[in-house]
C-alpha positions in Angstrom: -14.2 10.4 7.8 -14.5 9.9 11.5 -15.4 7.1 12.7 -18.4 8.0 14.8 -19.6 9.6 11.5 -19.5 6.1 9.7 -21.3 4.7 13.1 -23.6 7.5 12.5 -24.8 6.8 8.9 -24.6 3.1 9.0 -27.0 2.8 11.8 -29.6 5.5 10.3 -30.0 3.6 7.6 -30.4 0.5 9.4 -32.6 1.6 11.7 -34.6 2.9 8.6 -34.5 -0.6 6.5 -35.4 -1.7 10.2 -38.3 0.1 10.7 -39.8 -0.6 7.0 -39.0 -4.4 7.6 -41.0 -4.1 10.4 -43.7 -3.1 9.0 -43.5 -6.0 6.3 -43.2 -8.6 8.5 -46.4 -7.3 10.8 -48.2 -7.3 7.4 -47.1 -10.9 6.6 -48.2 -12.0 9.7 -52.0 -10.3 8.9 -51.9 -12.3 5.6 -50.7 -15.1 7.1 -53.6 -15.3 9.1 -55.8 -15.2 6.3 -54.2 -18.9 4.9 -54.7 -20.8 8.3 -58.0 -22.1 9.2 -58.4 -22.1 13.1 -55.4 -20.2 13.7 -55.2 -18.4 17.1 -53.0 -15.3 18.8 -49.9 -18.0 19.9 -49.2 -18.0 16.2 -47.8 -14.3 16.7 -45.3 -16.1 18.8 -43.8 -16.9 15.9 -43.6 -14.0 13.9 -41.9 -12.3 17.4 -39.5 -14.9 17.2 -38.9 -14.2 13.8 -38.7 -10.3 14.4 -35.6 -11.0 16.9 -38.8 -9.7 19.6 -39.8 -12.5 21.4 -37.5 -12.7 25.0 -38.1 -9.3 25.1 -42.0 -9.1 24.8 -42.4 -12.3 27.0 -40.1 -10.4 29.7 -43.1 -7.8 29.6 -46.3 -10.1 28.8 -48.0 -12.9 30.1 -49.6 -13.8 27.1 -48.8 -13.4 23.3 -51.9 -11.9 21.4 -52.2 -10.7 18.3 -52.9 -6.9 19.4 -50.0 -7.4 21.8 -47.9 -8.5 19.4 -49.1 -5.8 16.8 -48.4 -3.3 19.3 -44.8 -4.3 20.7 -43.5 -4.5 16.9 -45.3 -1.1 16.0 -44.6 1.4 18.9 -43.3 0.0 22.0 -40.4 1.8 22.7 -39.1 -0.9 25.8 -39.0 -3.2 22.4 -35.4 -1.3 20.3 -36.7 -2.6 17.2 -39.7 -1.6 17.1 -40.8 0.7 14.2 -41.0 3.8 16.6 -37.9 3.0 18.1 -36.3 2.2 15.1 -37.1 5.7 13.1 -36.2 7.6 16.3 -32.7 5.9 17.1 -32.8 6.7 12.9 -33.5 10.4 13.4 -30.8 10.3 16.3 -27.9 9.2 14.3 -29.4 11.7 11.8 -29.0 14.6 13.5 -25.1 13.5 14.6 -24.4 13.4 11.2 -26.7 16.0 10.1 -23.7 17.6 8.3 -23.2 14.4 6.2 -26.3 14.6 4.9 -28.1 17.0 2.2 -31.0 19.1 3.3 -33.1 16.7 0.9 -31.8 13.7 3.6 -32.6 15.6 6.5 -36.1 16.8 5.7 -36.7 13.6 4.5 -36.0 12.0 7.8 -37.2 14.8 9.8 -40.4 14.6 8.4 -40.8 11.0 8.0 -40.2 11.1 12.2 -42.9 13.6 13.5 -45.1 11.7 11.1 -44.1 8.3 12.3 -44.4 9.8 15.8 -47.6 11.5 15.2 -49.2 8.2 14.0 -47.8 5.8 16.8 -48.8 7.7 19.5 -51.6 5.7 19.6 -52.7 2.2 19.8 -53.4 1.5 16.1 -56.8 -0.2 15.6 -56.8 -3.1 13.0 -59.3 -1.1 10.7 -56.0 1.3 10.3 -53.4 -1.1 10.5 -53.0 -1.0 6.6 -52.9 2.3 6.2 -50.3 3.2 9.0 -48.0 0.1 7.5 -48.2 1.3 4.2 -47.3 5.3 5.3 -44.3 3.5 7.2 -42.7 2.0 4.3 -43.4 5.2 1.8 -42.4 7.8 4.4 -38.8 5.2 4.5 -39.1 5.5 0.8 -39.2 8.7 0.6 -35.5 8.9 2.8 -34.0 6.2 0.8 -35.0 8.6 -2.7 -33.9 11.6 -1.2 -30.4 9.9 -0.6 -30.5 7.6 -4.2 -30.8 11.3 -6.0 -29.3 14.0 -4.4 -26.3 12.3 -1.9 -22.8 12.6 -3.5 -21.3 8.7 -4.3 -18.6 8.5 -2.0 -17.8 7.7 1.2 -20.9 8.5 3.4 -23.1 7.1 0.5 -21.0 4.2 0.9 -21.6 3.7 4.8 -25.8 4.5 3.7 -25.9 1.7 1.4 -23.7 -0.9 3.5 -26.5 -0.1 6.5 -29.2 -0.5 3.9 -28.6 -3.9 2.5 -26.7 -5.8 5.8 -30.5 -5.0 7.3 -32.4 -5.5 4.1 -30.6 -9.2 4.2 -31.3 -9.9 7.2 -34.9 -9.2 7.1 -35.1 -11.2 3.9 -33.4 -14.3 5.6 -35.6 -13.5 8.2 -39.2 -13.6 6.2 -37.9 -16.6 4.1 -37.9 -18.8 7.5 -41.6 -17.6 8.4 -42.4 -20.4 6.1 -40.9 -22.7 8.6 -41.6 -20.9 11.7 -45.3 -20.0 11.2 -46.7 -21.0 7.6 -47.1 -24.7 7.3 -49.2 -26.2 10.1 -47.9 -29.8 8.8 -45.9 -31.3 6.6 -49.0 -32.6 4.7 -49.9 -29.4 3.4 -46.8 -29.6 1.2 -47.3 -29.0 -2.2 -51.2 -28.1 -1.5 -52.7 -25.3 -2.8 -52.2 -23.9 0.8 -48.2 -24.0 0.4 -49.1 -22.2 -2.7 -51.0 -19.0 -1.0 -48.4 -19.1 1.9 -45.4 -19.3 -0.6 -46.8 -16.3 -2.5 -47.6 -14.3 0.8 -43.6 -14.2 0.9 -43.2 -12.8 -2.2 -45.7 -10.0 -1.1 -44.5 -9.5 1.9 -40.8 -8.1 0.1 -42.8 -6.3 -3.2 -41.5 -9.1 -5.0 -44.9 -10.9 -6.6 -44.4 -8.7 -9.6 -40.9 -8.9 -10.5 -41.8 -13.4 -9.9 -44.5 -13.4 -12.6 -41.9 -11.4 -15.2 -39.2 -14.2 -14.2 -41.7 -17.0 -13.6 -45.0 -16.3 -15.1 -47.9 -18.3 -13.4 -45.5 -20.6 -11.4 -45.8 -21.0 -8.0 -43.1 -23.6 -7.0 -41.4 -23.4 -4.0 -38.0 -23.8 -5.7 -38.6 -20.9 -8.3 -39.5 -19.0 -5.5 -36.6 -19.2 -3.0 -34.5 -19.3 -6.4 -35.5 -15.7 -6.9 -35.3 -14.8 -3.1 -32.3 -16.0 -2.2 -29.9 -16.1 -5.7 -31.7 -13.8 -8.1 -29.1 -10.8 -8.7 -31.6 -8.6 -10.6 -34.3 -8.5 -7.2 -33.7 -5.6 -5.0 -34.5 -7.7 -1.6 -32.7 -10.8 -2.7 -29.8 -12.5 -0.6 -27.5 -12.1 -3.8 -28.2 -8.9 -4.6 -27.7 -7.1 -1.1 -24.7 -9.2 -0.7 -23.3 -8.4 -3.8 -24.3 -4.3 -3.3 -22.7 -5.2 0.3 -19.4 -6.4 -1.9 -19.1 -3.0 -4.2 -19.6 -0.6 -1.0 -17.3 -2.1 0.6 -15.4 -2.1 -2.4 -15.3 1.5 -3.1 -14.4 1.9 0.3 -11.4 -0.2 -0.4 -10.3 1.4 -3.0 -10.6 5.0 -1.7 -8.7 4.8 1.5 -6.4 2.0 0.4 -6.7 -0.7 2.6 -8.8 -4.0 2.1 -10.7 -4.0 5.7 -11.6 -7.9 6.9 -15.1 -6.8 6.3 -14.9 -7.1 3.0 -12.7 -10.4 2.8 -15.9 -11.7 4.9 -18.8 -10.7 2.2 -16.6 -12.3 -0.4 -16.6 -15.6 1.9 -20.2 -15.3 2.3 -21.1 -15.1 -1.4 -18.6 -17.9 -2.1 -20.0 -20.4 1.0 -23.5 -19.4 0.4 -24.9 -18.3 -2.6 -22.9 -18.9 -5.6 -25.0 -22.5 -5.9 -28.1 -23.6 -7.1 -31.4 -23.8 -5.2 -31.2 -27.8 -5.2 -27.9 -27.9 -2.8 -29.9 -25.2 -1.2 -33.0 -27.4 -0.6 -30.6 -30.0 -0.4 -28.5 -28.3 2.4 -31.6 -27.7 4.2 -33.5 -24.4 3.2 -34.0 -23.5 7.3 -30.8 -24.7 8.3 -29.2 -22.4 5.3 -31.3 -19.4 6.5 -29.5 -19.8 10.0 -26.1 -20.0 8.8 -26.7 -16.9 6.7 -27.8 -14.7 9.5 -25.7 -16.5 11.7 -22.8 -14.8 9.0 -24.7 -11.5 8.5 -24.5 -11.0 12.2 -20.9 -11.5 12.1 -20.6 -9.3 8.9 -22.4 -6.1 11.0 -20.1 -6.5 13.5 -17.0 -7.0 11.7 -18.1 -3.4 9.7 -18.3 -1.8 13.1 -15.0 -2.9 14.1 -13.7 -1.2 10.7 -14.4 1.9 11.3 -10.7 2.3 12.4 -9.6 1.7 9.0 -12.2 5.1 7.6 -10.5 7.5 9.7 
């Protein structure tokens, strides 16, 4: 494989994860809304901030407000990771690879882009903000299903997946530290029925408040909650499990071209240092201090991958 070919795949399937996360963090902040009484537009500060958006929307604003806000995440192409931005630098590293891919793939990603496109070419009114975020993360669906049942397992599947979940990780890591950025407006509403609602906006916000209540039933502590986030191996948007789907793809890769890149001694380090405890040296650690030093590695992870490459050609 060339090496611009891995580039190719492992940043169209980040920018797709990308563009879907997006969209799930804009809806969090809508719910999020919903739990705070008195809550004004500066509070989308922090979901900007959260996003990885905010220097770059203040360099262009005045003011955060919520439409603002909305808008620069959705469809502002001078913001990169923005959901339009992110499906088109998707669709371009598509088409560079278009040979890669299966015709399944392709339509899959051609289509979800004119419709993206076609949507965002407007500014989207609030009344059709739900709508347009949930078309987002189907249309991404619908790519990731086309590649899950008709892409061959080997080494481009490989480089799809690794782009998948070091984004997916992120994002989760990401959403989990809303709760410290933006949820609680003091600590007194610890433990209040409040922390409740906000704790289980999270699990929306990541489709996980189903897969909870099978694990959990009717609990809503904090602790069973960033148990299942951050160390449950059986959730698809869990820390543990896109690490350890990070570990096998990098794995296979391993094992098919015979050499053990530093990428992969550096996911192996990460679930050793960082999630192969319990959640009470977690919360004992420091739950947003822990988030930091995960994305803080994650970073470092995507960057070591890209250096890699060499070892794929």
């Amino acid at each position: 494989m060339l090496g611009k070919t891995a580039n190719g795949l492992f940043w169209m399937y980040r920018g797709l994860e990308r563009a879907e996360n997006t969209a799930r963090l804009i809806e969090t902040g809508q719910r999020i809304a919903l739990t705070r009484l008195g809550s004004t537009d500066d509070e989308w500060r922090s979901v900007l901030q959260t996003a990885g958006s905010l220097n770059g929307f203040i360099q262009r604003h005045e003011h955060v407000t919520k439409d603002a806000a909305i808008d620069w995440l959705l469809r502002d192409k001078d913001n990169p990771s923005s959901v339009l931005s992110s499906v088109e630098h998707a669709r371009q590293n598509a088409r560079m690879v278009r040979t890669a891919l299966t015709g399944e793939v392709w339509e899959a990603m051609n289509g979800t882009y004119m419709r993206v496109k076609e949507v965002l070419a407007r500014k989207i009114s609030e009344r059709d903000l739900s709508g347009v975020l949930g078309m987002i993360r189907q249309r991404t669906g619908l790519v990731r299903g086309a590649t899950h049942g008709t892409m061959l397992r080997n080494d481009i599947y490989d480089f799809a997946r690794i782009g998948t979940f070091l984004e997916r990780a992120d994002n989760t890591a990401r959403i989990i530290d809303v709760k410290y950025y933006v949820l609680l407006p003091s600590v007194t509403s610890v433990g209040t029925s409040l922390d409740n609602v906000q704790w289980e906006t999270i699990l929306r916000s990541v489709s996980a408040r189903g897969g909870f209540r099978m694990e959990y039933g009717a609990s809503n502590e904090p602790r069973d909650i960033a148990q299942f986030l951050i160390l449950n191996r059986r959730m698809p948007r869990s820390l543990a499990f896109c690490a350890h789907k990070l570990r096998d793809n990098l794995g296979y890769l391993a094992s098919e071209y015979g050499h053990n890149a530093p990428s992969l001694a550096k996911i192996d380090h990460i679930e050793r240092s960082y999630l192969s405890f319990d959640i009470d040296a977690v919360f004992d650690y420091g739950l947003h201090e822990f988030i930091q030093k995960m994305l803080t590695s994650l970073s470092e992870l995507g960057q070591q991958i890209e250096v890699d490459y060499r070892f794929y050609e």
